[in-house]
N, C-alpha and C positions, 0 to 999 in steps of 0.2 A: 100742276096737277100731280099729284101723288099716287101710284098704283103698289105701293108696296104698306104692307102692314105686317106688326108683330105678334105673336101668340097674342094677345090680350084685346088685338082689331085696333090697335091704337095707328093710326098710319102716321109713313117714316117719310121723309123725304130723301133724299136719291144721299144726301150727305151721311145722314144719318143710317139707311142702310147700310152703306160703307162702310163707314166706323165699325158698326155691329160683325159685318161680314169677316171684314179683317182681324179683328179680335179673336171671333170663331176660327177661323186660317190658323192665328198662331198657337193654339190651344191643342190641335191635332198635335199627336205623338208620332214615334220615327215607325211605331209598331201598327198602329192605324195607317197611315202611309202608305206602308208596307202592303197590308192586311187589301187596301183599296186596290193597288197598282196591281197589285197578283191577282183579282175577281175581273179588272183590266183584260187585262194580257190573257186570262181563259179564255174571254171573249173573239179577241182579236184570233188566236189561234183557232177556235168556233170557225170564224170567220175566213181564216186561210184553208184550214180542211176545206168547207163548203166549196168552194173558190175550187180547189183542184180538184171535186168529185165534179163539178159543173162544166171546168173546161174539158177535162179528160170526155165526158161525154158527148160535149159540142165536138173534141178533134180540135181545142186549139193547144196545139202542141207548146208554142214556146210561149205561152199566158201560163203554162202548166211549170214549167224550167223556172219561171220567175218565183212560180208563191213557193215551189219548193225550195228554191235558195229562200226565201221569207220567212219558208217554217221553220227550216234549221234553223233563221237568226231568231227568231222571236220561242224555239224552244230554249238557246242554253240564256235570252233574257228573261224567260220564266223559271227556268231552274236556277239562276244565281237571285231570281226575287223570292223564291220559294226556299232558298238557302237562309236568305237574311230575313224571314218572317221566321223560320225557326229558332235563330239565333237570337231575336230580339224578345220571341216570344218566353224562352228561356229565362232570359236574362232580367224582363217583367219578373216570372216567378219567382224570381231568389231575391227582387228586390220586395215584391209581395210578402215571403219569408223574415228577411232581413226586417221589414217594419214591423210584423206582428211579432218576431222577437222582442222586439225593442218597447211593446207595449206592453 
């Protein structure tokens, strides 16, 4: 029994999604990636704030010591993701450049 179908309602079998999916996987760029991982990690960091306005309020003091060592790690891995979607996004544009040169 098949539960998976493609744009057109054609249904896949579990093999055939596969294949499909994996193809899709390798097609994402370093810049997409990127772009995903850092809308990510806003999240999580969301989720760390939240976390120590919650325990601070309950008084759980060392639940509180925990996400704050978390937030520091998960700020400088959002600042060196936020580094490298810059640098990539850049790097896109001059290659954007360099082909409409070239046409």
């Amino acid at each position: 029994m098949s539960f998976w179908t493609d744009r057109k309602g054609n249904k896949l079998t579990k093999e055939q999604f596969m294949e499909r999916w994996k193809s899709g996987i390798e097609k994402v760029t370093p810049l997409q990636n990127t772009k995903v991982t850092l809308i990510g990690q806003v999240i999580v960091l969301t989720g760390i704030v939240l976390g120590i306005i919650v325990n601070i309020v309950f008084s759980i003091w060392w639940l509180v010591v925990i996400l704050i060592g978390s937030l520091i790690i998960s700020l400088m891995a959002t600042l060196g993701t936020y580094q490298k979607y810059i640098t990539l996004n850049k790097m896109e544009k001059m290659m954007q450049e360099v082909k409409n040169d070239d046409e």
